[in-house]
C-alpha positions as CSV (number, residue, x, y, z in Angstrom):
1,X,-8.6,-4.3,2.9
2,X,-11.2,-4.3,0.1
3,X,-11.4,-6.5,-3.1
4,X,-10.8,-2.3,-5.1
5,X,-7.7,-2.2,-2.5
6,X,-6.5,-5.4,-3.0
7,X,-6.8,-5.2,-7.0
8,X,-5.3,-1.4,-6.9
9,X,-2.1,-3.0,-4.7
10,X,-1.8,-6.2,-7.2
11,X,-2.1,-3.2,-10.3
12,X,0.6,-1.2,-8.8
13,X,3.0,-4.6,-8.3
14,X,2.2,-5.6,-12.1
15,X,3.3,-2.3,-13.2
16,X,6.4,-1.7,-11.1
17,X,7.2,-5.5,-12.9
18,X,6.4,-4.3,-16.3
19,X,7.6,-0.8,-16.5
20,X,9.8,0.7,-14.1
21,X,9.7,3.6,-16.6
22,X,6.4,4.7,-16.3
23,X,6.0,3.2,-12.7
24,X,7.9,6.0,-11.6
25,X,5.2,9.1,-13.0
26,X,2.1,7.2,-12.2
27,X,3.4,6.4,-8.5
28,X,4.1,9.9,-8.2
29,X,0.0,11.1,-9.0
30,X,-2.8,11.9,-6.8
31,X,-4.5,9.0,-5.9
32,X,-7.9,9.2,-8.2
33,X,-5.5,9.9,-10.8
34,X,-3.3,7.1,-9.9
35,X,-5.5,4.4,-10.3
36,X,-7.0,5.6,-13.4
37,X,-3.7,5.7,-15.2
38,X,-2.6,2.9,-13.5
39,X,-5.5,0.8,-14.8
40,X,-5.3,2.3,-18.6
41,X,-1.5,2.3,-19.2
42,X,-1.9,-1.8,-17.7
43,X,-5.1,-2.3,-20.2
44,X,-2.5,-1.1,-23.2
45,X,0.4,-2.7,-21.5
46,X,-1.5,-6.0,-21.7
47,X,-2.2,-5.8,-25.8
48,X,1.3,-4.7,-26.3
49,X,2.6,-7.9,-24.5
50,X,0.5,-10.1,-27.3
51,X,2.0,-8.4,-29.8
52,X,5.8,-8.2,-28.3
53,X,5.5,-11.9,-27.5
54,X,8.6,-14.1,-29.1
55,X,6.9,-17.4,-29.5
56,X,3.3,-17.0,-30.4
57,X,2.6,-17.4,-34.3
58,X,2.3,-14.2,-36.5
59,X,-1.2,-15.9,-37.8
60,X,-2.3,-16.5,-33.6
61,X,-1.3,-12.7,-33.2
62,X,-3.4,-11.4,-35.4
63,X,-6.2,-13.2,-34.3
64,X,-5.9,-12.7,-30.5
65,X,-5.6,-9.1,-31.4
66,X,-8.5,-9.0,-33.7
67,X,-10.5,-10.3,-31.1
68,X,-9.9,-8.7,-27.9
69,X,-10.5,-5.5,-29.9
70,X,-13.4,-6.5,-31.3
71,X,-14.7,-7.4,-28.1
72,X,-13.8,-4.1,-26.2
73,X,-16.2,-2.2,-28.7
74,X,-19.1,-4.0,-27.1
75,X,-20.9,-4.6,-23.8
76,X,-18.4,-7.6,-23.0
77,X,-19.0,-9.7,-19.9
78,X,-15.8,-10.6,-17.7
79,X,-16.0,-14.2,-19.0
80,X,-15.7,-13.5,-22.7
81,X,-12.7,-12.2,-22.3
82,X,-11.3,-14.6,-20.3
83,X,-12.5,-16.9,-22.6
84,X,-10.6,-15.7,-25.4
85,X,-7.2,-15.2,-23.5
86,X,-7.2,-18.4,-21.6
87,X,-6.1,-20.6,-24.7
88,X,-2.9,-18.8,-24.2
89,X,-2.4,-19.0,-20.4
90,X,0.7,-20.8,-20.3
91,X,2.2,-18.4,-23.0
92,X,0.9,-14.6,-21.8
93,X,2.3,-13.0,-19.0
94,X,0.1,-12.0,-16.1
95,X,-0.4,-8.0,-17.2
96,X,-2.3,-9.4,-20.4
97,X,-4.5,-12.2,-18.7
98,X,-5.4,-10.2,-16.3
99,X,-7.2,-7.5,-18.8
100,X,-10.2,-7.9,-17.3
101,X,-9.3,-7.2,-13.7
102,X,-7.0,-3.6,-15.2
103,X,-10.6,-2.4,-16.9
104,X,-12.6,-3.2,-13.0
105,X,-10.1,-0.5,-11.8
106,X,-10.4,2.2,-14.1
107,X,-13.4,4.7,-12.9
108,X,-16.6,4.0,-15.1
109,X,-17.1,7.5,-15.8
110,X,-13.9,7.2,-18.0
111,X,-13.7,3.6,-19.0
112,X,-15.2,3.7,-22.8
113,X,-12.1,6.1,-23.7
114,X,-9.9,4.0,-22.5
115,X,-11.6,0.6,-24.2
116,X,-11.7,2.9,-27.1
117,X,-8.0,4.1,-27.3
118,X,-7.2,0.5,-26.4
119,X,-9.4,-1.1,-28.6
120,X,-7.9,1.0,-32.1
121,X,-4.7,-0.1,-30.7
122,X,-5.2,-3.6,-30.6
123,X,-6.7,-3.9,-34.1
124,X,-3.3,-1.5,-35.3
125,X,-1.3,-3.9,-34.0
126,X,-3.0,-6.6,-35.3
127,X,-2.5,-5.4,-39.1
128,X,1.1,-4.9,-38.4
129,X,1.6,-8.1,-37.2
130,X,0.4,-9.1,-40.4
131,X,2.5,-7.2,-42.2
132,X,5.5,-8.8,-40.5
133,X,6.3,-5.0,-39.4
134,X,7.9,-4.1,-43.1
135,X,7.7,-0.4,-42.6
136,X,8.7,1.3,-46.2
137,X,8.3,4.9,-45.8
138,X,7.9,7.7,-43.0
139,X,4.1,7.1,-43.8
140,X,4.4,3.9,-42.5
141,X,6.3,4.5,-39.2
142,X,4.3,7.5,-38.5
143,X,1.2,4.8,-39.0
144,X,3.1,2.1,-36.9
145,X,3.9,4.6,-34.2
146,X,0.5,5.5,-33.9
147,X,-1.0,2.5,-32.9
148,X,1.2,1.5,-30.5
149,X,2.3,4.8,-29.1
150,X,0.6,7.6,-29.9
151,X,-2.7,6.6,-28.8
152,X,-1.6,6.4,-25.0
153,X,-1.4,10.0,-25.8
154,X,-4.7,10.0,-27.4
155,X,-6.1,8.6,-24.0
156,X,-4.3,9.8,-21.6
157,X,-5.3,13.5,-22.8
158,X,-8.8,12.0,-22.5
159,X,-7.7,11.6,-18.9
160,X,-6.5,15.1,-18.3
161,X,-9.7,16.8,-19.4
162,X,-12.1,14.2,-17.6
163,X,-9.6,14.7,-14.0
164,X,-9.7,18.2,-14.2
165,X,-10.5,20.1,-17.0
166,X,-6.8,20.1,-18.5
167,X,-7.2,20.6,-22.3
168,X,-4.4,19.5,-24.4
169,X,-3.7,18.9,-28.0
170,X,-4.3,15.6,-29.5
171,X,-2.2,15.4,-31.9
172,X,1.0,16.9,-30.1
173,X,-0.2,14.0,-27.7
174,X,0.3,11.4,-30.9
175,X,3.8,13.4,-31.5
176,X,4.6,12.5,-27.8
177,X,3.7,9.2,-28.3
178,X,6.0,8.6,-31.7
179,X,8.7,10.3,-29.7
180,X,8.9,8.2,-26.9
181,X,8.5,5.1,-29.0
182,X,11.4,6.5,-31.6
183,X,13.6,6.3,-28.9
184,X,12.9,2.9,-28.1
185,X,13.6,1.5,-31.5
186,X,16.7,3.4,-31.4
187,X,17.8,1.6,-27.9
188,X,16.6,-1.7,-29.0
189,X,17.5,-1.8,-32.9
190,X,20.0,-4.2,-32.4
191,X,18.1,-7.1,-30.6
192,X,14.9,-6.2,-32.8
193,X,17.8,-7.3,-36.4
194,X,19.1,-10.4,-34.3
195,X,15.2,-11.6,-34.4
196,X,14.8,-10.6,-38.1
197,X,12.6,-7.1,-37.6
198,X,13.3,-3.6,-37.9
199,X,11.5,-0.3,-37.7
200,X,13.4,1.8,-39.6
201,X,11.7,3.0,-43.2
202,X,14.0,1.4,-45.8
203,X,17.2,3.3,-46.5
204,X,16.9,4.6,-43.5
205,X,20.3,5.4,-41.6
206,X,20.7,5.8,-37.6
207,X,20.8,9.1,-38.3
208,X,17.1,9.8,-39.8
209,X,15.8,8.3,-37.2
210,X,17.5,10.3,-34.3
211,X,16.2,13.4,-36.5
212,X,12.5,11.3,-36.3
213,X,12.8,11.1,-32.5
214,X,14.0,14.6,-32.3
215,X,11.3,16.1,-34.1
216,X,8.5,14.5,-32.3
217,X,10.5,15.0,-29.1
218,X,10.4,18.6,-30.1
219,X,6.7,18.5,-30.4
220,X,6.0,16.7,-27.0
221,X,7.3,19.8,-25.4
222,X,5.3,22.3,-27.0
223,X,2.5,19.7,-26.0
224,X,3.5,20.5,-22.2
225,X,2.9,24.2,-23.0
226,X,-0.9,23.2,-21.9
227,X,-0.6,22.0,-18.8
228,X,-0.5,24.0,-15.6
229,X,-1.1,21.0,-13.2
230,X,1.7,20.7,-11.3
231,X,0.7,16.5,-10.8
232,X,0.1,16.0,-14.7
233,X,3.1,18.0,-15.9
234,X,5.7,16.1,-13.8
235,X,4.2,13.2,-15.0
236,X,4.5,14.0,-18.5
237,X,7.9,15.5,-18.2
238,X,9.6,12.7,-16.4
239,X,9.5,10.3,-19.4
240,X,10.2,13.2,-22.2
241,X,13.1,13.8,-19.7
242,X,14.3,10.5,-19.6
243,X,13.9,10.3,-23.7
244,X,15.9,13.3,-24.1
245,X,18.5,11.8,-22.3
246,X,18.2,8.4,-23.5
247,X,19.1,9.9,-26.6
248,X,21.8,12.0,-25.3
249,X,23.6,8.8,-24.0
250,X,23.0,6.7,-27.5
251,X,24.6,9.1,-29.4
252,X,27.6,9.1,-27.0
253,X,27.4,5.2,-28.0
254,X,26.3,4.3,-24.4
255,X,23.3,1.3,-24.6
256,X,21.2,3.0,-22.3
257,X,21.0,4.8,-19.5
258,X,22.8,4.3,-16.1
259,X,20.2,3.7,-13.7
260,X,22.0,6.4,-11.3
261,X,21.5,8.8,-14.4
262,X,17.6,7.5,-14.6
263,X,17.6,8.7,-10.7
264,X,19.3,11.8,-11.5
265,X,17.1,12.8,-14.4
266,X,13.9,12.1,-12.4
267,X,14.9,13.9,-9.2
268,X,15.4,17.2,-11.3
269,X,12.0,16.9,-12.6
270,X,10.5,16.7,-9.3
271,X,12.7,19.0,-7.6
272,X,12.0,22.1,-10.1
């Protein structure tokens, strides 16, 4: 087996361990297509672990992120990289310190969209670290949402066109994006007030933001309206799918979805 084969197999095991979500679509792809979605959602994956991460300081946040953005908007060697993560070995999980290895993967022809996309998220993040996540308005959370959502949409309709020509709309992509990541707050709102955050714009009830997730839900679909590869399309519906009914169960005061219901939802979008 070759070092590519060995670091595509060790890619696919990091992201079956950090998202068994989005493991599912990507597994599903044609192999070039794989890979490079593989390697991008793991680059993203890995700056989203930073700024997830329970124990590391606001004020160390801020500056790792800062940082590792400002580094993929140059020529970076390997070792810089390294250099700036390795402080934090004993803290990051493997998907971030491995950032490096995740960018080797992606196809070259392709890479500077995805440094880009990943880049502007890292240095989002980074200011909203700062600002300790106090979201006031709809402004804000549409901001917030953005960065750490929306522009997977950004790149992965970068992707699309650059696999096979598929041209979809960017900023239905950002819509897919806030969708999805509506939902989550809604699912994890709870755990998020036990450590002292919370994403909802002030005054905002449970209510506004199921209308939020709804309407950029809405918008996701009309984004699928685009795309007439069969490959792409499953993989775009599986997690609007799984949103829609994530959303379906919280409202019938379930915490999440059974994992039989998970299996159910994705079957159906494969089968039709």
């Amino acid at each position: 087996m070759s070092d590519r084969d060995n670091l595509h197999k060790e890619a696919m095991d990091v992201l079956k361990e950090t998202s068994r979500t989005f493991f599912i679509p990507i597994n599903l792809l044609p192999e070039k297509l794989k890979e490079t979605v593989a390697s991008a959602y793991l680059c993203m994956r890995a700056i989203d672990e930073i700024e997830d991460h329970p124990q590391l300081p606001l004020k160390t946040k801020n500056d790792l992120l800062l940082s590792v953005s400002q580094l993929l908007q140059t020529a970076f060697r390997e070792e810089d990289l390294e250099k700036v993560l390795l402080p934090y070995k004993a803290q990051l999980p493997e998907v971030s310190l491995r950032l490096a290895d995740w960018i080797k993967l992606c196809p070259t022809d392709i890479t500077d969209n995805v440094l880009q996309a990943t880049s502007t998220m890292a240095e989002g993040m980074a200011y909203w670290a700062e600002k300790e996540w106090k979201i006031k308005d709809e402004k804000d959370l549409d901001d917030y949402t953005y960065y750490v959502a929306g522009l997977v949409g950004v790149m992965l309709t970068d992707i699309w066109k650059w696999y096979d020509g598929t041209d979809t709309d960017k900023k239905l992509a950002i819509a897919f994006g806030r969708g999805l990541q509506s939902v989550n707050i809604l699912r994890n709102y709870k755990e998020d007030g036990v450590r002292g955050v919370s994403f909802f714009p002030e005054g905002w009830t449970l209510e506004d933001m199921f209308q939020y997730a709804e309407k950029n839900l809405a918008l996701a679909k009309i984004y699928l309206n685009d795309i007439t590869s069969n490959e792409i399309r499953t993989f775009c519906s599986i997690p609007l799918e799984l949103a829609f009914a994530t959303l379906k169960a919280l409202k019938e005061g379930k915490e999440k979805m059974s994992r039989a219901s998970v299996t159910e939802v994705v079957n159906k979008v494969v089968n039709s």
